[in-house]
C-alpha positions as CSV (number, residue, x, y, z in Angstrom):
1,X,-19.8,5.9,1.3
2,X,-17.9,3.0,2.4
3,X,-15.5,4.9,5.2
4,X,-19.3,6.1,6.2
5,X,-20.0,2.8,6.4
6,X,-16.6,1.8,8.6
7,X,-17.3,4.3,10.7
8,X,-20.7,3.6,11.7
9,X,-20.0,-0.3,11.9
10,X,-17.0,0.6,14.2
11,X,-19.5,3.1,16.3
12,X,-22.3,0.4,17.1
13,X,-19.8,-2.7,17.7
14,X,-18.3,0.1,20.4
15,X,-22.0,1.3,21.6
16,X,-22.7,-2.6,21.7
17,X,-19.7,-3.7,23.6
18,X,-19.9,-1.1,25.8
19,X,-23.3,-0.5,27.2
20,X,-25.3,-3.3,26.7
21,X,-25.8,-6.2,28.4
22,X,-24.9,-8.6,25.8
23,X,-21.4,-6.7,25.9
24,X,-20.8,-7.0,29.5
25,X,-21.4,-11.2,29.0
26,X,-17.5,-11.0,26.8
27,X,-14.6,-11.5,28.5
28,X,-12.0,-8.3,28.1
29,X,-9.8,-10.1,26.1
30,X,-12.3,-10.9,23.3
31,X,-13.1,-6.9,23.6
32,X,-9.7,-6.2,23.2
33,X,-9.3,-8.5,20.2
34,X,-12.6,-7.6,18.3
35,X,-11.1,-3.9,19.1
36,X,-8.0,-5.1,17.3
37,X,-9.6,-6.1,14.3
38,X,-11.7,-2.7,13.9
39,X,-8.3,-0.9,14.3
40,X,-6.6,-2.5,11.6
41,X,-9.8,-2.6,9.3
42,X,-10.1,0.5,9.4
43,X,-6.7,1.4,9.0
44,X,-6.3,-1.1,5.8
45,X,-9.1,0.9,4.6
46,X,-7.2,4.4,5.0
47,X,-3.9,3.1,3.6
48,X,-5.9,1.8,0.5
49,X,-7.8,5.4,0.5
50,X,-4.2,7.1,0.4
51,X,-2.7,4.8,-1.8
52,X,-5.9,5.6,-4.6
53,X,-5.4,9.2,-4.6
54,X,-1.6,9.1,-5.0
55,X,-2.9,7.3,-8.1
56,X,-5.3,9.6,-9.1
57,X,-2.9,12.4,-8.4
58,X,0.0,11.0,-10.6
59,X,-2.1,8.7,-12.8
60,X,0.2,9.8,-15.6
61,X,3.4,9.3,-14.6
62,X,3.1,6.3,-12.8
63,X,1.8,5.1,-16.6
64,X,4.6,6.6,-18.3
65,X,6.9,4.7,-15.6
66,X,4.9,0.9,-15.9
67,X,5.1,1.5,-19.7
68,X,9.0,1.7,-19.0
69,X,9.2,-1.2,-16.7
70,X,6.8,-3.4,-18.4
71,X,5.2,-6.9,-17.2
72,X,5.3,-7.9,-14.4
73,X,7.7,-5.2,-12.6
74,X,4.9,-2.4,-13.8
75,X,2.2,-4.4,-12.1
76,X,3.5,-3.2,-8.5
77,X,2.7,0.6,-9.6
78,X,-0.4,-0.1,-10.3
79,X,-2.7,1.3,-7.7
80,X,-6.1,1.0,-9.2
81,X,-6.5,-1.0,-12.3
82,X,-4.3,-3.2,-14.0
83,X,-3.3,-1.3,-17.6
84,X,0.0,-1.5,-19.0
85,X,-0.9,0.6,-22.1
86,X,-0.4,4.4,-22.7
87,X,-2.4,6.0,-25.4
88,X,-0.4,9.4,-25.2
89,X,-0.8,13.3,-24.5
């Protein structure tokens, strides 16, 4: 829902600057920085989406591995919720 969202906010800000008069009033280099900051939103948003499902897709070794490491070095493996405790198979 939310990269529906990104998308669609990113579609109208383009539609807006783009073909309407209110667009046509900003200077080219507020387009191109606005543009800038759509780019990396929405690429922030793709990196976090990857970095999720590698955590969902190895949930439980990346567990067995903070177990190992403990606090705070397990923290930086930690994609999705902070827990530092394995209950087992």
């Amino acid at each position: 829902m939310f990269g529906s969202l990104v998308v669609s906010t990113a579609l109208r800000i383009t539609y807006i600057l783009q073909n309407t008069e209110e667009g046509q009033r900003i200077s080219p280099k507020a387009k191109a920085t606005i543009a800038n900051f759509f780019t990396v939103g929405a690429g922030v948003f793709v990196l976090g989406f990857f970095v999720w499902n590698l955590d969902n897709i190895f949930c439980r070794q990346l567990t067995h591995w903070k177990v190992a490491l403990g606090w705070p070095a397990g923290f930086f493996l930690e994609g999705t919720s902070i827990q530092f405790t394995y209950a087992g198979d």
